[in-house]
C-alpha positions in Angstrom: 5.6 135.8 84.7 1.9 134.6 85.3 1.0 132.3 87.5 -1.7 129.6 87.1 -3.9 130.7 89.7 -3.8 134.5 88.2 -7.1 135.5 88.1 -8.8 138.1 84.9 -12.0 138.7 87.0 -13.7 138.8 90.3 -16.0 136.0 91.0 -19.5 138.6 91.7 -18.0 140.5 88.6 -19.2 139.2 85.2 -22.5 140.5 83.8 -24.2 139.6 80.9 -22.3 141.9 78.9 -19.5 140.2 78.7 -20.6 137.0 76.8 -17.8 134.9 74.5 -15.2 136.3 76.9 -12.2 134.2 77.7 -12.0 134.2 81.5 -9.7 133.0 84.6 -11.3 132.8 87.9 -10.3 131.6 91.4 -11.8 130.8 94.1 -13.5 128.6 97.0 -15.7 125.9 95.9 -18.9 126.8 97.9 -21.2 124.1 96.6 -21.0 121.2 94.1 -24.1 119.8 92.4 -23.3 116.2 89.8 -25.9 116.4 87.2 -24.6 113.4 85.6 -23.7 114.7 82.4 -22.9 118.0 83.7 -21.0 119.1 87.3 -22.2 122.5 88.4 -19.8 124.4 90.9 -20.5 127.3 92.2 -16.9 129.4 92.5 -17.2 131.9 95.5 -14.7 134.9 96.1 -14.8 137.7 98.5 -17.0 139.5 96.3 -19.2 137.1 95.1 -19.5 133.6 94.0 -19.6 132.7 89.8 -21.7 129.4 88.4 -18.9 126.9 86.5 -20.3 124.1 84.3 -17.7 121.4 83.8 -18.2 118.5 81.6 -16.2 115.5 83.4 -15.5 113.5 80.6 -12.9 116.2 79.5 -12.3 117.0 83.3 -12.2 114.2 84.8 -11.0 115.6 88.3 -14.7 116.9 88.4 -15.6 114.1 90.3 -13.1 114.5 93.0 -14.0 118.2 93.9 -15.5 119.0 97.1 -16.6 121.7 99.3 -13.8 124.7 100.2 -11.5 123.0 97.9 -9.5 125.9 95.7 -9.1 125.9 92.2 -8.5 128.2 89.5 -10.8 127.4 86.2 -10.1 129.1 82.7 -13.0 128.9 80.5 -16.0 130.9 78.1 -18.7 133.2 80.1 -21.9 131.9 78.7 -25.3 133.2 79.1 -27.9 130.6 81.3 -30.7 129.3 79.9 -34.0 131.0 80.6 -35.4 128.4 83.2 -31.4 128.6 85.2 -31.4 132.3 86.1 -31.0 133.2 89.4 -32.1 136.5 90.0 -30.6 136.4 93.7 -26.9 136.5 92.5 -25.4 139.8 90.2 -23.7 137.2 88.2 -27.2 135.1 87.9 -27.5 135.3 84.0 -24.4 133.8 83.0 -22.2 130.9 83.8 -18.7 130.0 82.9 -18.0 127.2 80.6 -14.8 125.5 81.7 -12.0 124.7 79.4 -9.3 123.7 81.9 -8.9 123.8 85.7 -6.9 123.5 88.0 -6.6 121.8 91.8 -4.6 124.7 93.5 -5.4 123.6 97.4 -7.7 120.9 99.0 -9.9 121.1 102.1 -10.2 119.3 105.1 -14.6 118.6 105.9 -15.1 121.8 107.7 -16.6 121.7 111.3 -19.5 123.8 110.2 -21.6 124.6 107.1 -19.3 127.8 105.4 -22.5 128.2 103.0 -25.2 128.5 105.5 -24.8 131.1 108.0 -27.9 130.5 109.5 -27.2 126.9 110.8 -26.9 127.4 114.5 -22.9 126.9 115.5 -21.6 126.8 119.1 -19.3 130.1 119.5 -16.6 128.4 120.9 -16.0 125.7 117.0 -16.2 129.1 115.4 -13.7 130.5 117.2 -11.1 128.2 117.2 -11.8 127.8 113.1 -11.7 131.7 113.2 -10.5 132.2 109.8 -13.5 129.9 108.5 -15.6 131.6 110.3 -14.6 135.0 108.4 -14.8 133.0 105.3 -18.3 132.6 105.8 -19.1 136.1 104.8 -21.0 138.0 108.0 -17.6 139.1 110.3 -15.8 139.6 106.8 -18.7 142.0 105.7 -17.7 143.5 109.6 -14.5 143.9 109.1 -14.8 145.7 105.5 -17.5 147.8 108.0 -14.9 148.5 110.1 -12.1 149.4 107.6 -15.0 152.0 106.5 -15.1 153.4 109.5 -11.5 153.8 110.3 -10.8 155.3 106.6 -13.8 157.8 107.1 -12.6 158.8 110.7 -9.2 159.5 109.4 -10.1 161.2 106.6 -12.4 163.5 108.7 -10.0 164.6 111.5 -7.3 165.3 109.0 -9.6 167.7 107.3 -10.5 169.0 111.1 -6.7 169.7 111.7 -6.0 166.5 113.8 -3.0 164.8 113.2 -2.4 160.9 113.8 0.4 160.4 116.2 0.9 156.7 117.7 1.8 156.7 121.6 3.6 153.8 123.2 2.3 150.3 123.5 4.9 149.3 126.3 4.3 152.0 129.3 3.9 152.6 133.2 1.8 151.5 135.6 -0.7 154.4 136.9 -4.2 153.7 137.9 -7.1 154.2 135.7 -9.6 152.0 136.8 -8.8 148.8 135.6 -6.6 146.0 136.4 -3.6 146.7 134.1 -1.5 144.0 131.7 2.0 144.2 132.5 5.0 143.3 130.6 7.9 142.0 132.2 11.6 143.5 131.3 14.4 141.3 130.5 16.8 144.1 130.9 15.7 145.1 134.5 14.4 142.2 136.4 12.1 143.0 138.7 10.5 145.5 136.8 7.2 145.6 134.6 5.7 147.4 131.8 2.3 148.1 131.4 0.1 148.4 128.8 -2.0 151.0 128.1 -6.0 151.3 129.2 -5.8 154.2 127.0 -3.0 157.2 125.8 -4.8 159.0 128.3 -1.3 160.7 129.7 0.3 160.9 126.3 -2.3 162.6 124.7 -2.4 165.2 127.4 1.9 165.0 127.3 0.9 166.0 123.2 -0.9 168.9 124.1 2.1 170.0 126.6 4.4 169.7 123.5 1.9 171.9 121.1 0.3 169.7 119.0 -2.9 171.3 119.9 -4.7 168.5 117.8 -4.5 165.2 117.9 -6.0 161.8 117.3 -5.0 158.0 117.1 -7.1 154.7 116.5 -5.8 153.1 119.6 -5.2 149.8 120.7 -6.1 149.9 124.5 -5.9 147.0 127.4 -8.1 146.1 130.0 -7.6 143.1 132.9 -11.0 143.1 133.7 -14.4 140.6 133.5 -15.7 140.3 130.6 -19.2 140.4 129.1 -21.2 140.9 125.4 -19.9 144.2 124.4 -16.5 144.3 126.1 -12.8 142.7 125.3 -9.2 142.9 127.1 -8.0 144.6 124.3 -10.1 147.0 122.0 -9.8 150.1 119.8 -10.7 153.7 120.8 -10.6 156.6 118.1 -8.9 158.9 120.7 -8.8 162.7 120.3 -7.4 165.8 122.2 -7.7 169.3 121.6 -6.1 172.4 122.8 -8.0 175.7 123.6 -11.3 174.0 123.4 -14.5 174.6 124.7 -16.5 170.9 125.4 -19.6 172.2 122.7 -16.9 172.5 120.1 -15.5 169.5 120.5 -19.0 167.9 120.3 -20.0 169.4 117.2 -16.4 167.6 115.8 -17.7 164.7 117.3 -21.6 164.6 116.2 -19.8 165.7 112.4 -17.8 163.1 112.6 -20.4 160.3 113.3 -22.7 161.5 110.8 -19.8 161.2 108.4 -19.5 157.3 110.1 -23.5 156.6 109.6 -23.4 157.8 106.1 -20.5 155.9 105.2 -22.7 152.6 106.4 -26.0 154.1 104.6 -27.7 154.6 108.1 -29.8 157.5 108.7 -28.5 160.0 111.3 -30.4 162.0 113.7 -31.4 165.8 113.1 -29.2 166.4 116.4 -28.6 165.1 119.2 -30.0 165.8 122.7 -28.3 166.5 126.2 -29.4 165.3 129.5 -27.3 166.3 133.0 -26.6 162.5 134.5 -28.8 163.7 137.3 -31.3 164.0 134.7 -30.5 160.4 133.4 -30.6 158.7 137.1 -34.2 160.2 137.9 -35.6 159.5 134.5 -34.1 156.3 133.0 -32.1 154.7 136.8 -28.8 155.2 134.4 -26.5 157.3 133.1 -26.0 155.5 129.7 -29.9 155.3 128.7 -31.8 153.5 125.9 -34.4 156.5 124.9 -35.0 154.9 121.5 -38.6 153.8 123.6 -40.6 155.8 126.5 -41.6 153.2 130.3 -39.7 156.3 131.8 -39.0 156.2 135.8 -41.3 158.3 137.6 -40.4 159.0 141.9 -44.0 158.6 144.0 -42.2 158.4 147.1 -44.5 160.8 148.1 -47.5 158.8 147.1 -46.0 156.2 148.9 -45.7 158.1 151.9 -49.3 158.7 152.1 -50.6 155.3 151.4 -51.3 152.8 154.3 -49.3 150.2 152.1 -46.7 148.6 155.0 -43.9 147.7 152.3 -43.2 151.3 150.7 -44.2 152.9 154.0 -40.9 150.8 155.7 -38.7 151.5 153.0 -39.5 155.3 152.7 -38.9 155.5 156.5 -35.4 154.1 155.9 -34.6 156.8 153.9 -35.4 155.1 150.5 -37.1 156.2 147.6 -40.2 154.3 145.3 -40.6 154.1 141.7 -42.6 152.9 139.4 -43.2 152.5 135.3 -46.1 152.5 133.0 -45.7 149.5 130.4 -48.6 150.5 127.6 -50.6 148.2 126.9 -49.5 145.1 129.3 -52.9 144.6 131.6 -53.0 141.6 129.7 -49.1 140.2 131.5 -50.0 137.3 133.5 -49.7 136.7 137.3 -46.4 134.2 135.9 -45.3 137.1 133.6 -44.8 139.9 136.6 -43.3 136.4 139.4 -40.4 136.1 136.6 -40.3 140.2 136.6 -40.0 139.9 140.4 -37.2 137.2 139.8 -35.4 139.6 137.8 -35.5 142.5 139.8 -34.1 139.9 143.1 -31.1 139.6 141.0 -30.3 144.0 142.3 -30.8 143.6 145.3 -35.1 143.9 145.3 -37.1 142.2 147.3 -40.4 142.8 145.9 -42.4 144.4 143.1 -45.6 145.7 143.4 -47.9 146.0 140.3 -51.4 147.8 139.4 -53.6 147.6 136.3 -55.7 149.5 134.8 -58.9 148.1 133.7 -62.3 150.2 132.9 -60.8 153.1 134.4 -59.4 151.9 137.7 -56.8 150.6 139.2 -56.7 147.4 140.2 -54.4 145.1 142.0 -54.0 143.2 145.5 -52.7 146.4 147.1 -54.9 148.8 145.9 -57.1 148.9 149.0 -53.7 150.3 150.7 -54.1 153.6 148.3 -57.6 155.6 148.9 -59.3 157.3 146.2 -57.9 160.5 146.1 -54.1 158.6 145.7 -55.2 156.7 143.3 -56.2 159.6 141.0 -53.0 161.4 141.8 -51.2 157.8 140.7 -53.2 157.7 137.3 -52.4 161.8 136.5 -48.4 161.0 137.5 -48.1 157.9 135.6 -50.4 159.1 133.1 -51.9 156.1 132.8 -55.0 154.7 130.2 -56.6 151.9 130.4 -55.0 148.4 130.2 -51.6 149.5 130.8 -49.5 147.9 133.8 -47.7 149.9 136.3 -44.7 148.2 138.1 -43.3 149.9 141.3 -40.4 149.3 143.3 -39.5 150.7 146.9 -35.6 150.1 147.9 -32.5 152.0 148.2 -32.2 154.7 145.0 -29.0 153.1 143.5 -30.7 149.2 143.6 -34.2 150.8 142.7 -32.8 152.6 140.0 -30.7 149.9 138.3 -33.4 147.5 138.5 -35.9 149.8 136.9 -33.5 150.3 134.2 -32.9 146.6 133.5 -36.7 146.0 133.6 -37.6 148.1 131.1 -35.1 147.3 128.9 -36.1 143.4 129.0 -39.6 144.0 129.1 -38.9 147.0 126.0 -36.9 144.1 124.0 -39.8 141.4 124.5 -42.7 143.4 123.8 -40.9 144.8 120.3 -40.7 148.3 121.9 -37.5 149.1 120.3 -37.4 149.9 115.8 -34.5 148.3 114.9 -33.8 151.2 112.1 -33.8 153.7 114.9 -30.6 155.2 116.5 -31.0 157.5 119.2 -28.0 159.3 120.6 -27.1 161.2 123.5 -25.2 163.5 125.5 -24.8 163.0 129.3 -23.2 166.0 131.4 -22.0 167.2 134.6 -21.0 163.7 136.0 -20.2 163.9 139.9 -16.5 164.1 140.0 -16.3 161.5 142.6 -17.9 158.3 143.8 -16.8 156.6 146.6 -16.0 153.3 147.3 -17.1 151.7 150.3 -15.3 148.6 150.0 -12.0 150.8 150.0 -13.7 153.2 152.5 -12.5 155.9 149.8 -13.0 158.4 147.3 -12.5 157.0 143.3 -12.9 158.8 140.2 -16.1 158.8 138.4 -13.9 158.8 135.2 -10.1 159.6 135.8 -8.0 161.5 137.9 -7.3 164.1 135.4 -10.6 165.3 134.7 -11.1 168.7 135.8 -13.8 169.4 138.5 -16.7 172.1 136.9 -14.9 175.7 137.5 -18.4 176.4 139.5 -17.6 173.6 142.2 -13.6 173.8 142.8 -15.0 175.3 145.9 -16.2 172.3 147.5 -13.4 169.7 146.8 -12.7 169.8 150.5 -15.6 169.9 152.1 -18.3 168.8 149.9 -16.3 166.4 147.7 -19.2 164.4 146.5 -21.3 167.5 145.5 -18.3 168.2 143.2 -19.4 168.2 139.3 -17.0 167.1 136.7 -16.5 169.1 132.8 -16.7 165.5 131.7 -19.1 164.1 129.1 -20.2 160.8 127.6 -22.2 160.5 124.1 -24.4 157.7 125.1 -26.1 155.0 121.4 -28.9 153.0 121.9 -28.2 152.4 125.8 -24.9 152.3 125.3 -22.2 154.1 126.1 -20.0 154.7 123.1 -17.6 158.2 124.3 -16.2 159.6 127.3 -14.6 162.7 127.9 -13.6 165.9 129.8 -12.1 169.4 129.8 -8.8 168.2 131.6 -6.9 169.8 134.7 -3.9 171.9 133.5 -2.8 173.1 136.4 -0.5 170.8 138.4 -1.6 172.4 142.2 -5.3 170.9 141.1 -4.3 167.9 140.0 -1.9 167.5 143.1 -5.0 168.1 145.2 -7.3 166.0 142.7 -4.8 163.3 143.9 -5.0 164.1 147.1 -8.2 163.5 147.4 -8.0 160.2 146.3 -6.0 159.3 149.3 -2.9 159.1 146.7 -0.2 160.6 148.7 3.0 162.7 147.7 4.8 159.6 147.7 3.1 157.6 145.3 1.9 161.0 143.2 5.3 161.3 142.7 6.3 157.1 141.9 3.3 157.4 139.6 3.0 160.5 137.9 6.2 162.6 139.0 6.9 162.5 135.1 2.9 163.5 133.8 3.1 166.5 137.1 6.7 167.5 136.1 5.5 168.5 132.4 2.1 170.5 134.1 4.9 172.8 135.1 6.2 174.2 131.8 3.0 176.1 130.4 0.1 173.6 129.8 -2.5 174.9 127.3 -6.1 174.5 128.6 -7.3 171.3 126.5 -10.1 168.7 126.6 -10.7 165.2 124.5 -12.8 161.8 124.3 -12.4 158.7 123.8 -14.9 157.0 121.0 -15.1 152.9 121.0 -14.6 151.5 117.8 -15.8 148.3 118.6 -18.7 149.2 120.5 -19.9 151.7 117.8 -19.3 149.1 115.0 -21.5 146.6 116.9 -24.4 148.9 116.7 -23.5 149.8 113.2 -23.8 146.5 112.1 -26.9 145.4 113.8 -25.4 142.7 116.1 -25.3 142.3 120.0 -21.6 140.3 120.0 -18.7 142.7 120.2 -17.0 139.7 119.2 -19.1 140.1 115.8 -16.6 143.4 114.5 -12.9 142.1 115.9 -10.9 140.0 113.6 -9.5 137.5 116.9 -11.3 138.0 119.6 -11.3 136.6 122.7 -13.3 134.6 124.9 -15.4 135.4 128.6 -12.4 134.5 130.0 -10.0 136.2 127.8 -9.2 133.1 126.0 -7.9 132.8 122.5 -9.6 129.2 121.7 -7.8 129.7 118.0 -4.1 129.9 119.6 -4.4 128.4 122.6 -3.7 131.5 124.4 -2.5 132.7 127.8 -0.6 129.5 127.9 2.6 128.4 129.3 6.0 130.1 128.4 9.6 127.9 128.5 11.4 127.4 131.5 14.4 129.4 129.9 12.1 132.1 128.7 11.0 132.6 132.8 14.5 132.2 133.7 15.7 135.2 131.6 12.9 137.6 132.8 13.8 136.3 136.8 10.3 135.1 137.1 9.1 132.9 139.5 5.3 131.5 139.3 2.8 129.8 142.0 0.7 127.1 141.5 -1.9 125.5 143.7 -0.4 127.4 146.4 3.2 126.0 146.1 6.2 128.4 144.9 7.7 126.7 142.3 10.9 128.5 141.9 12.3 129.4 138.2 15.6 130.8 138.8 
């Protein structure tokens, strides 16, 4: 049986070779033009759009047609006159004569142009007219991106020896560093499932049970605030490893996103660099740096300390630390240019920031006079500075200094055009601390997760030097970006009991949290180490936007809204009822059972 809207070809398939053929096509109408004599349609499809000429006095339905309308049109493939190619369309030299069509579904006006992508539309219409939005072409060409990627990734781990294994959706409760989403059970009220920030436990559980290698494309949960490259729930490409050593498990890794560029025709780097996260604080304030463009941090504390200038001398005397960058070229930034600088930097804590040019081989600023000869030379050799370049310095606490230096040059990189857009520079950060601590919960956290194992050369000082205490983890850092995190993992269930321990989790809740993931440390763990690669956050680089909501099908909102289905919403009284769930609002219990 074939139905009317069967289709022979694709609308961006016909070529000038096939002339005098007898076609089918269906499709969206994406623009109608009324000649008089003639109505021109131009037929679009997800690979292309086709040029229909109907004549309306033996269609007279022509005249009704409008925009994102479907129909299905039978008819002869005809080459265009000279003077009507369009050289900007594959099917540009030909155009399809219609014999009959057919009206298979109309169209509401659509809230926003589908045939112009670059008329300006507010994010929050095109993402409650989602599907339009796809239809549009830029998140469908995303998504096909994305299906790319996932095919290549699979493809390549299978031939690495990793096997896809899916790990529950519905779980329990542990702390990772993020709020979780939890599920409640009809079948034991009162309790919750959870679901997962990652298969962190059940990949390690797969490595207990021999698998040795592993990998899933993971659907992961976060409750926590949102922002441009972030969602509650996202995809990871997830692997573990048995009997592993962390530089093999990179070289998988760098493999396997050259394999990823070259499946999106982007050049990859020769190889890719490593930098200790010590390294990456003193040179960049960060541990996930943008290197793709120089305005490095450079520590003059010690100039500082010499100088009779009042403001770093105060600081330096409170323990703190100055630094300062060289932005090439910018002696020409105006006195308005460096105040909205010195806005910026308020918003981390700074209070000031103090700025020099040099001009005809000198410094020269309003606090020069503070700095005598001698310091000024030893400023020009450290910050290497030439003349009509700007140096900006900051004096302040190291974590607020260094954050705001790192923010700085980043906007002042993007506004000056610092950064080639064809460039991709990746990295590899190491020897995180194991620990930070948290002074609003006057505790020790975990720089990544509890089950990263503490670098075999620092075990020693868990106990008494605990923040001295490197981690075998790892992130592989993209254009400022932080697209991977891993570790070498603990094995051994007496380190990860004191791991624990540390972070004032007692035997108690060890046990009410991970008495099942401790339990299976005790039969034989393999050494084994993994990562964690974000899809969406890779894709968004790959495909040249800023918007992680650019490369997700649905995504949701700052505030984790779905504007398309109206979602978190309200469930049925019954629905509450049956899960014995009670909710409060405005302060009042409003009991459901």
């Amino acid at each position: 049986m074939k139905y009317s809207y069967q289709r022979s070809h694709q609308c961006g398939e016909l070529r000038i070779e096939d002339k005098e053929k007898e076609v089918s096509l269906s499709g969206w109408i994406h623009r109608r033009r009324d000649h008089g004599g003639l109505i021109f349609i131009d037929l679009r499809d997800k690979y292309g759009i086709t040029q229909l000429v109907l004549d309306p006095v033996k269609t007279p339905v022509a005249h009704t047609l409008r925009s994102e309308w479907v129909i299905n049109a039978k008819g002869i493939v005809h080459p265009r006159a000279h003077e009507m190619i369009n050289e900007k369309l594959e099917t540009g030299k030909i155009e399809i004569k219609v014999v009959n069509m057919e009206i298979l579904s109309k169209s509401h006006t659509p809230p926003f142009s589908l045939c112009d992508e670059h008329i300006e539309t507010h994010e929050e219409i095109r993402l409650h007219y989602r599907y339009l939005d796809i239809r549009r072409g830029k998140i469908a060409n995303n998504l096909l991106l994305r299906h790319n990627v996932m095919m290549t990734t699979r493809n390549f781990l299978d031939k690495e020896g990793f096997i896809e294994i899916s790990t529950p959706i519905l779980g329990k409760s542990t702390p990772e560093g993020a709020r979780d989403y939890i599920v409640p059970s009809r079948v034991h009220p009162g309790s919750f499932y959870a679901l997962p920030q990652s298969p962190q436990l059940f990949k390690q559980l797969l490595m207990i049970a021999g698998t040795d290698r592993y990998f899933q494309i993971a659907p992961c949960f976060r409750d926590e605030d949102l922002r441009a490259d972030r969602q509650p729930e996202f995809t990871q490409i997830d692997i573990e490893m048995s009997f592993g050593h962390p530089d093999q498990l990179m070289n998988i890794i760098e493999r396997l996103l050259k394999a990823v560029f070259e499946r999106a025709n982007i050049l990859f780097p020769d190889s890719i660099p490593k930098l200790t996260y010590r390294e990456c604080i003193d040179r960049y304030g960060t541990d996930k740096p943008d290197t793709r463009f120089g305005m490095e941090l450079v520590d003059i504390t010690d100039i500082g300390a010499r100088s009779n200038f009042s403001v770093f001398k105060d600081q330096i005397d409170q323990e703190n630390i100055v630094k300062a960058i060289r932005v090439k070229n910018a002696a020409d930034l105006s006195r308005k240019n460096i105040e909205d600088y010195t806005a910026f930097v308020g918003n981390f804590g700074i209070s000031g920031l103090a700025w020099m040019r040099m001009e005809n081989n000198a410094l020269n600023s309003n606090i020069v006079k503070f700095f005598d000869e001698e310091l000024q030379k030893e400023l020009i050799t450290r910050m290497q500075l030439e003349n009509n370049d700007l140096l900006l310095m900051i004096a302040n606490e190291p974590g607020n200094t260094n954050q705001a230096l790192d923010h700085l040059r980043r906007r002042i990189a993007t506004e000056r055009n610092l950064i080639d857009p064809k460039l991709h520079n990746f990295l590899w950060v190491t020897d995180f601390p194991l620990f930070d601590f948290d002074e609003h919960e006057n505790r020790l956290v975990s720089m990544h997760h509890p089950f990263t194992s503490p670098h075999p050369d620092d075990i020693a000082l868990i106990d008494t030097k605990p923040l001295s205490v490197r981690s075998s983890g790892y992130d592989i850092v993209l254009n400022g970006y932080e697209i991977g995190g891993g570790s070498q993992r603990i094995h051994n269930s007496d380190l990860q009991r004191k791991i624990f321990s540390s972070l004032n989790i007692n035997e108690t809740e060890q046990q009410n949290k991970f008495g099942f993931f401790l339990e299976a440390l005790e039969f034989g763990t393999p050494p084994h180490l993994g990562i964690a690669l974000g899809l969406d956050r890779l894709l968004m680089i790959l495909s040249g936007t800023n918007n992680i909501k650019d490369v997700i099908a649905f995504p949701k909102t700052q505030k984790a809204s779905d504007l398309m289905m109206h979602c978190p919403s309200e469930v049925s009284q019954e629905l509450l009822n049956e899960l014995s769930i009670e909710t409060i609002k405005d302060n009042l219990t409003q009991k459901r059972t």
